[in-house]
N, C-alpha and C positions, 0 to 999 in steps of 0.2 A: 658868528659860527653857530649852526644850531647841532643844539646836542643831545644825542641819542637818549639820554637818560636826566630825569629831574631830579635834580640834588635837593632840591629843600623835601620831594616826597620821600627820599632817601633816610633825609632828618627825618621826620619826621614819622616814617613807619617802621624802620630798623636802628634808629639811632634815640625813637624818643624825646625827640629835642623839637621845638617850639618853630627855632630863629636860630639864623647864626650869630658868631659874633661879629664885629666888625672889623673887617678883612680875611677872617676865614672862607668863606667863598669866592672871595676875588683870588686866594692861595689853591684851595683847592682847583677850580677853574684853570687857572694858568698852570699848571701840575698837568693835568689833564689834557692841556694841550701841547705837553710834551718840553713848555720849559722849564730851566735850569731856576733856580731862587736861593736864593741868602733871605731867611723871615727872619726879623729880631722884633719881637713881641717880647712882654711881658709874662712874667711866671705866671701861671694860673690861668694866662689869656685860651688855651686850648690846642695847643699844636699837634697832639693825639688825634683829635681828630680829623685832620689834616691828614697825614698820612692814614690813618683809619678810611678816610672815605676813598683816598686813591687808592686804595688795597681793594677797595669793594667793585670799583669801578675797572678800575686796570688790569688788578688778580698780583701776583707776586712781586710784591714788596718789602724792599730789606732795610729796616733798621739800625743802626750803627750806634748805641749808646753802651755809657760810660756806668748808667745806674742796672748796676747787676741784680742790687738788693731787691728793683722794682720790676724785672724783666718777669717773673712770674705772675705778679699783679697785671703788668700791663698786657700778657698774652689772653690771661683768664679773662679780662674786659671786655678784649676785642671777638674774644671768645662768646662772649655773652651776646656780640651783637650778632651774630651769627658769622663770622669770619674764621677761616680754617690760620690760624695764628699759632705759631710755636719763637722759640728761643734756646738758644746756644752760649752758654757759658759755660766759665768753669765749674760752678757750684753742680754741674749733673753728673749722673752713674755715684757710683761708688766711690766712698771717700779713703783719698789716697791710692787711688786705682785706675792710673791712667789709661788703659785697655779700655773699662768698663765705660770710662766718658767716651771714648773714641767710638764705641758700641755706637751710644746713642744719640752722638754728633754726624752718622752716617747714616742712621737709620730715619732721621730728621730730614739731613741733604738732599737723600736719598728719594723721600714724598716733595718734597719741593721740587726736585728737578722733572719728577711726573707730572708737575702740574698740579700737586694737591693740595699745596700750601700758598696762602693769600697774602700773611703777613708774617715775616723772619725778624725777630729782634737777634742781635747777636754784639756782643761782644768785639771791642775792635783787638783786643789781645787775642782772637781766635782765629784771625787771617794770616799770624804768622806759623802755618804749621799745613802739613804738607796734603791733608784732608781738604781742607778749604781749596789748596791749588788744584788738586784734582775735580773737585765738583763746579768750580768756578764756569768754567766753561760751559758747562750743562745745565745751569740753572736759567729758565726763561723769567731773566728780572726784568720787568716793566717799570720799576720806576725805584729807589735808592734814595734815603732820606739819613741826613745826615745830625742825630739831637747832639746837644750839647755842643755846638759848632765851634763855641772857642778854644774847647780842647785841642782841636786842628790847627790854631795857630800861635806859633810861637809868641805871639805878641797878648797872649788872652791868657786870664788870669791861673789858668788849672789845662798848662797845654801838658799834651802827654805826645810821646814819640809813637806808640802805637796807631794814632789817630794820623799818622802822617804814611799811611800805609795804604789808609781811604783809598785816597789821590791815587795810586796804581791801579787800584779795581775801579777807578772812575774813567782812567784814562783807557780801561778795556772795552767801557760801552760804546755802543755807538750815542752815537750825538744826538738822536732821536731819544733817548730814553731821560726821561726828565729828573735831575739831583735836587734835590731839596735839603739845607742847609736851615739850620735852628737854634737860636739861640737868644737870652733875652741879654746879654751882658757884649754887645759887641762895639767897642771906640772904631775909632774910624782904621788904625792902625791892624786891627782884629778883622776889620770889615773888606781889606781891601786881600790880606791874608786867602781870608778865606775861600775870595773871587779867584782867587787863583789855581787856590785846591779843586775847588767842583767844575773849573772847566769856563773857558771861552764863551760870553755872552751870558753871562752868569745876571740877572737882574734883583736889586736889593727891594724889599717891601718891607718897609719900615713901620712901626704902629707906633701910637703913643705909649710912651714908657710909665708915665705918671698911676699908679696905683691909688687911684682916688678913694678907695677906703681904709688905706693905712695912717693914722696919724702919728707920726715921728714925733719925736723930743728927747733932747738932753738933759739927762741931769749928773751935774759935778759934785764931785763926793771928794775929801780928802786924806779919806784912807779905808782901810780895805773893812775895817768895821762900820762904818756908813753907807760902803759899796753891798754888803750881806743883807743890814738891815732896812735898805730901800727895794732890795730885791724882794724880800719878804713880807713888808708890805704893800707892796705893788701885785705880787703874786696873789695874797690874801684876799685885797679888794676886787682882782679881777674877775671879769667872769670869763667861764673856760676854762678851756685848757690851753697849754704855751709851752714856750720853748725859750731856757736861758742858756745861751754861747757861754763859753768860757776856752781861754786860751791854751792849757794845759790839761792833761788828763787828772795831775791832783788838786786841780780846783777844781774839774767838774764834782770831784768824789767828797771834797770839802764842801761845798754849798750846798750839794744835795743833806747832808747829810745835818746842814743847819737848818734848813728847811723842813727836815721831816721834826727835826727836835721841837720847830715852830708849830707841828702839827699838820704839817701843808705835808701831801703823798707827793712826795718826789722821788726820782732815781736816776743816779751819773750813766752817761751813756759816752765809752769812747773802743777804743779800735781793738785794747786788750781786753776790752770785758768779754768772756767767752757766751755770756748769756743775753747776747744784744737783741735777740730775734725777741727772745721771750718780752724785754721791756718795749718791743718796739710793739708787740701785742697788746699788750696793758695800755698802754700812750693810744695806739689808732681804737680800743676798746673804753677809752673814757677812763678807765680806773686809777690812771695818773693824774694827776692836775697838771704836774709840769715833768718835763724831761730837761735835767742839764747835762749840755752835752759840748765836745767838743764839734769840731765843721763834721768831723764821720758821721752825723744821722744828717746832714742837707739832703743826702742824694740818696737815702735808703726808706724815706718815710715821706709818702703821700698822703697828708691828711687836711682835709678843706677846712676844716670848720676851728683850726689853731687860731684862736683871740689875742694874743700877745704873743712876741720877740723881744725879749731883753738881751741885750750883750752886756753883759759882765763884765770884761774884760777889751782893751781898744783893739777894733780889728787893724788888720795889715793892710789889705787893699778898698776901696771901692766897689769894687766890681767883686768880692767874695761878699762884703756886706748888703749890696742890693740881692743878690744870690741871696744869702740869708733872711731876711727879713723880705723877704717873697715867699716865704713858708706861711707866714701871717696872709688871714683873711681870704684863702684862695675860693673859697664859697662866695665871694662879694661883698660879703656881710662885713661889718664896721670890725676893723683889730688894731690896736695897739704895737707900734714900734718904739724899744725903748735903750736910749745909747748912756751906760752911766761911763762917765767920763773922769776919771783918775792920771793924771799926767803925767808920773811916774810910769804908768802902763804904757806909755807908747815907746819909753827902755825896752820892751821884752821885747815889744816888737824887731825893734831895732837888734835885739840878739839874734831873734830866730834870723834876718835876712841876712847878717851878717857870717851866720854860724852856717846856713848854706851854700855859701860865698865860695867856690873852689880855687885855692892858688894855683899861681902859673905852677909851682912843684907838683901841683895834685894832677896837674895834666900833665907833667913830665912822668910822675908815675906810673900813673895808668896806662899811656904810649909808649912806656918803655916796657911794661911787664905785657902788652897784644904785640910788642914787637917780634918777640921767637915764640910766641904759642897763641893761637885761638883761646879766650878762657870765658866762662858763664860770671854770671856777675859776684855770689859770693866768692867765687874764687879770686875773683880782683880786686872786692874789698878785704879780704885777708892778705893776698899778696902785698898787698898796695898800704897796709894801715889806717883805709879810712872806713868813712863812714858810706853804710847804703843810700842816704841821700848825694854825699859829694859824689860819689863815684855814677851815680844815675844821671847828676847834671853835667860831669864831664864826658860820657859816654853820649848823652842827647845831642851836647855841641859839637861833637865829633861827627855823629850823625849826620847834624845839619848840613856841615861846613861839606859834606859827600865822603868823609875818611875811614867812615864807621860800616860796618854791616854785621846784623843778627841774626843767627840763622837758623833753622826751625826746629833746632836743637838748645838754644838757648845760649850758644855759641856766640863772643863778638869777636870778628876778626878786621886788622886795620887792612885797608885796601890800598893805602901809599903812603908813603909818609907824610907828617905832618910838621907843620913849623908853629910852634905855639902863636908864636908873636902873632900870626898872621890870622891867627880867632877871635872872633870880637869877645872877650873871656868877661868884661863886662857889664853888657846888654843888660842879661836877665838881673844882675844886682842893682842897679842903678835906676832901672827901672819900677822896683820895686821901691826903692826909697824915695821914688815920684810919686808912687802911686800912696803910699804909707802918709807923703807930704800933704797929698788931700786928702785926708783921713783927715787929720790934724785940722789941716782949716774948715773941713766942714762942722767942726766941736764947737767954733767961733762963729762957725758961716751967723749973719744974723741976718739972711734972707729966707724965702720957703726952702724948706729943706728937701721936702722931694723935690723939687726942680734942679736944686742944686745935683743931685743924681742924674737927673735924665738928661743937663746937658752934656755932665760930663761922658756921658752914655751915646752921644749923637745925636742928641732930641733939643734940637733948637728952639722947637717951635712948645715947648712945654711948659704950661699955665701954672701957676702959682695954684696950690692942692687946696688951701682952706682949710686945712685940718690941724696942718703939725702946728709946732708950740713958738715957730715962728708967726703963721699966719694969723692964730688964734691963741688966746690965751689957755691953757687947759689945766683943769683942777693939779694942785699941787700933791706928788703923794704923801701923806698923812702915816709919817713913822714916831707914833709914842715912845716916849722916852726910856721905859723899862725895856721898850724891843733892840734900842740903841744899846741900851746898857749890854744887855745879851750878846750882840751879836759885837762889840767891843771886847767883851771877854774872850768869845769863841774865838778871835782871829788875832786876839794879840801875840799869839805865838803861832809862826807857823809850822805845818806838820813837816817829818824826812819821810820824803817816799820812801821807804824801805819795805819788800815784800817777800824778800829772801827766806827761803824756807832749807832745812836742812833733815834728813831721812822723812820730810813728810812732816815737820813743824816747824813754825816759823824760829828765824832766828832771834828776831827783836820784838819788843813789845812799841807800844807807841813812843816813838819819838819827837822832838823841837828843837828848833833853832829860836835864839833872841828875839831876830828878825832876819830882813834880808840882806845880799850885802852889796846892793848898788843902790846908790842916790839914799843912803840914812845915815845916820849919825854913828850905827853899831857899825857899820859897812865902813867908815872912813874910820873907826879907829882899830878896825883889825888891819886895815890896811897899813895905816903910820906905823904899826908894830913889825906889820909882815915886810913889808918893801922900801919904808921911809928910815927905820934906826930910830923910830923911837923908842925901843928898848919893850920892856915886858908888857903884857895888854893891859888897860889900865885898870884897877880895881871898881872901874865904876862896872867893867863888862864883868867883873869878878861878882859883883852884886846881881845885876842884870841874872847871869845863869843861875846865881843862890836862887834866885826868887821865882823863876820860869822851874825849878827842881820842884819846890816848896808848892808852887799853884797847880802844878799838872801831873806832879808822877808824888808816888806812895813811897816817900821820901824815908821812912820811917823802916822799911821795907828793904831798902838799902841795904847792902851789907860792904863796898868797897868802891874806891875810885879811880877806873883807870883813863887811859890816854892811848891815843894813835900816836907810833913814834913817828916821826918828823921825817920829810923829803928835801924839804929846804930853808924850813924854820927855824933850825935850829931846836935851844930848850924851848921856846915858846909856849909851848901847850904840855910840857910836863911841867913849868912852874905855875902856867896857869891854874890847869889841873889842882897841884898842892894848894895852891889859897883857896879853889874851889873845897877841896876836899874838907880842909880845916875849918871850913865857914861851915860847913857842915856834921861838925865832927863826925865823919869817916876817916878810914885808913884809906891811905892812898898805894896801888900798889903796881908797880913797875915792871908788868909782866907782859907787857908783848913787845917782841924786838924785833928786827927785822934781819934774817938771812943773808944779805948782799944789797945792795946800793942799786936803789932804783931810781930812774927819771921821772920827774915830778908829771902827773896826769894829765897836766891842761896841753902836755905835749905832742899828746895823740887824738884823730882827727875821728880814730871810730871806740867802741865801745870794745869792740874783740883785742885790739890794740892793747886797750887799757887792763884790760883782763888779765892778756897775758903776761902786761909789765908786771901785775901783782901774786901772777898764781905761783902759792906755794911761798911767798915772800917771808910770813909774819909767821912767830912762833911763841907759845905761851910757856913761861918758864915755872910756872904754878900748876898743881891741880887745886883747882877750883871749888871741887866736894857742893855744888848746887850754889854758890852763893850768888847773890843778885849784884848787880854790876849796873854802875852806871857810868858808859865809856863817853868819854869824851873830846870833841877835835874840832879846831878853829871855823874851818868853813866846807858847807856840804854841798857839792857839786854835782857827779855824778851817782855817788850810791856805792862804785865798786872799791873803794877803798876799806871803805865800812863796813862794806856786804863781806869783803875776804877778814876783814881781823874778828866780824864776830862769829863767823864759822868756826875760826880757830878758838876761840871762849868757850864756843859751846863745845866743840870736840876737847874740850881739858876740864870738864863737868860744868861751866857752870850754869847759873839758874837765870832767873830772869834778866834780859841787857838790856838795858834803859838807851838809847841815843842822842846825846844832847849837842849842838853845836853853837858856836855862837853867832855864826851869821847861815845863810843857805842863797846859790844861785836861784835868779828867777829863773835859769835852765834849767835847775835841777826837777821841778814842775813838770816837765815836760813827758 
């Protein structure tokens, strides 16, 4: 078919560019001619421009991603090539001012339906509201391009129910108008999904997945002080800049924070930090060396020329780790992927999937509390006692199953009823402990590591890379002895997230735990004490906290020792406390009691839950007069136990609280 317009002089006099890549013009081309595509290319492969040229060629072209943080970036670019580009999200108008976004989400619409706009990035949480249904019909869209395509299906690793909304404005167009579907993480399962969202006759373009300038390698560390200090030297010898995963937001904030003491500029990056714009400034501005972060900077930070990916900590899936370490090398240039492998850490994992696991009761809940009223979602995680994750994935599978509807008010209301049994409830958990399962074996795989990836990916036909540490042998990282020592000190206690603040000060000063309390030896003997009868904790954990007081807090400074009273431990941790105390010579003092009888904390499924069991509980039977406290309680989980007894310290005067526990969840990281 010959065509009106020449795409490589396209490239070439408004795009800058040389050549394409390989399958980009065979996408473009088929686009252009009006059909339907599933692309799963590779991160960095260019799929911008793909939709960039049919914008130029067609004229209005709408967008559908999930990366908010990049939606201004990616307008200003296409912006640069000369394309009339805008975007819709929430981040616009006035903040906390919903009028003022609705302004400028019409005023947007509004030149696009004139025909003034070439390229619409938008938001798929912005089709549920009543602006979008109105302009819907008036917008001359010529062609719809769908990024992040696994979000669309429930079988892909970061699906979201928004993106299942697509599928309605797809099924408006006519069939002439060509969908385009993007994504570099799609199994076959994902892949047949998503043929089904964008429409009849849908045809898949497949590339090679293999990342031929990343080279991957493991390396196995046996505890979390060899885990810091390989990161450290690995960071040091590198060149570049890079990016270290970590599983938790207070690991990210603990490793940065060992790295900077190594001298290396680093800084934690996760979802509470209110100043993430600014580090993501510094990081794309070179003035970082490294960013450790949890998965929140994958989808908010576009930057080519990242030389290293270390993950820190074992990821959960596959298909979030090729996600991740596709951040590395997107310039083409040679970069570093780097897996350190601690086997205890694939426990957490195994919390977080289990910890978002909703019981058959959490779906009885939630169907019972939409059964006499429409409610928005914190209203049904307060109703309901759980958490904003459970209640998100019982509300998705209600969804799915057709029982659910949300309405452009934020409203879900059930549409018939429901019989649990008959939900696959599941699915989504089961699957992820598949996917978690080849995590694991690829730590062992002892073939090419990228290939191990791109079959699992759908890429059959994917060559052995030559790089990784399978193919080839590659220098070992060189951690001197003194940086061991270091970074063994730093981590042989871990910290208690605690950030509670009280009239605008914090309550506590820095806290520790022993250690942690799954798979160690402190973990199994609070346990024999707590659940087993084996009577008091044994005097070795009585030593253990002597010496963890002694190493890390200004022991001297001290002036008393108290205790959490007890939910189901009985004396446990007031007689502990006493030996503590006396090995110290401190007084020990028996001042916080508890008002009424509460149900022990692991019993509630959300945080609001837990609150409420404790607000108001605990009472101090002392004034205080400033003195420095170091409180102490068996194992630190959530924070709100601790967060409510030492508000009540401090409202009864006193001075500095120390926090000390003898063991801490690897949840409690979180």
């Amino acid at each position: 078919m010959t065509r009106p317009v020449d795409l490589k002089a396209i490239l070439r006099e408004e795009f800058g560019l040389q050549a394409f890549k390989p399958g980009q013009e065979e996408a473009i081309s088929a686009v252009l001619d009006g059909e339907r595509l599933l692309l799963v290319q590779p991160t960095g492969w260019g799929k911008s421009l793909v939709y960039q040229m049919v914008a130029r060629v067609k004229g209005l072209t709408v967008v559908f991603s999930p990366l908010r943080a990049l939606m201004r970036d990616q307008a200003a670019k296409a912006q640069g090539f000369g394309l009339r580009a805008e975007f819709i999200n929430s981040d616009q108008g006035e903040a906390d001012d919903p009028a003022s976004r609705q302004a400028v989400h019409r005023e947007i619409l509004e030149r696009a339906a004139q025909g003034m706009v070439d390229l619409l990035l938008i938001a798929p949480e912005r089709l549920d509201n009543s602006l979008w249904e109105e302009f819907v019909p008036r917008l001359p869209i010529k062609a719809m391009v769908v990024d992040e395509a696994h979000c669309i299906s429930v079988w892909g690793h970061d699906f979201r129910p928004d993106y299942r909304r697509i599928a309605r404005v797809v099924q408006l167009l006519p069939q002439s108008v060509p969908v385009v579907a993007v994504t570099a993480t799609a199994t076959e399962s994902v892949e047949q999904d998503v043929l089904i969202q964008i429409g009849q006759g849908a045809r898949v373009i497949r590339g090679p997945l293999v990342r031929p300038n990343l080279a991957l390698r493991t390396i196995v560390v046996d505890n979390e002080g060899e885990k810091y200090a390989n990161v450290a030297a690995f960071v040091k010898a590198a060149a570049g800049t890079g990016i270290v995963y970590a599983a938790t937001q207070a690991q990210t904030e603990a490793l940065a924070l060992f790295l900077r003491e190594q001298g290396i500029e680093a800084e934690h990056y996760h979802s509470a930090r209110p100043d993430r714009p600014e580090v993501e400034r510094r990081f794309m501005a070179n003035e970082l060396k490294v960013v450790v972060a949890t998965n929140a900077l994958g989808m908010g930070v576009d930057k080519p020329d990242v030389r290293f990916v270390i993950h820190a900590e074992f990821p959960g899936s596959p298909l979030h780790y090729y996600q991740e370490v596709g951040r590395a090398g997107r310039d083409g240039q040679p970069a570093d992927v780097v897996l350190l492998y601690k086997a205890n850490d694939v426990e957490l994992q195994r919390h977080f999937i289990a910890r978002s696991k909703p019981l058959e009761e959490h779906y009885e809940r939630v169907i019972q509390a939409l059964t006499s009223e429409a409610l928005r979602l914190r209203d049904l995680e307060a109703h309901c006692g759980l958490s904003e994750n459970i209640v998100k994935r019982v509300l998705t599978d209600l969804m799915l199953d057709g029982a659910l509807a949300k309405d452009k008010d934020g409203y879900y209301r059930l549409l018939r009823a429901v019989n649990v049994q008959g939900l696959d409830i599941n699915a989504s958990h089961d699957r992820r402990l598949e996917e978690l399962a080849v995590m694991e074996a690829y730590a062992a795989h002892d073939g090419c590591r990228m290939r191990y990836f791109t079959q699992f990916l759908g890429d059959p036909e994917g060559q052995a890379c030559g790089r990784c540490d399978r193919c080839v042998s590659l220098p070992p990282v060189q951690v001197l002895p003194d940086l061991m020592g270091v970074a063994r000190e730093f981590t042989e206690y871990p910290k208690l997230s605690l950030r509670n603040v009280l009239k605008g000060e914090p309550i506590f000063a820095s806290g520790y735990a022993v250690d942690y309390y799954g798979h160690t030896r402190v973990g199994e003997l609070v346990g024999g004490s707590k659940y087993e009868g084996r009577g008091d904790f044994p005097d070795e954990l009585v030593e253990a906290v002597v010496r963890l007081v002694r190493a890390r807090l200004p022991h001297e400074d001290i002036d008393a020792v108290t205790f959490m009273p007890p939910s189901e431990s009985g004396p446990l941790v007031e007689n502990f406390a006493r030996k503590v105390a006396d090995r110290l010579g401190k007084p020990l003092m028996d001042t916080l009691t508890k008002t009424r009888l509460t149900v022990a904390q692991k019993g509630f499924a959300s945080r609001e839950g837990k609150k409420r069991n404790l607000k108001g509980v605990f009472k101090c039977g002392d004034e205080l007069y400033g003195k420095n406290i170091l409180l102490l309680d068996d194992v630190f989980d959530s924070g709100i136990t601790m967060a409510e007894a030492g508000k009540v310290l401090k409202e009864a005067g006193a001075g500095v609280i120390y926090p000390v526990t003898i063991a801490k969840t690897r949840l409690s990281d979180a």
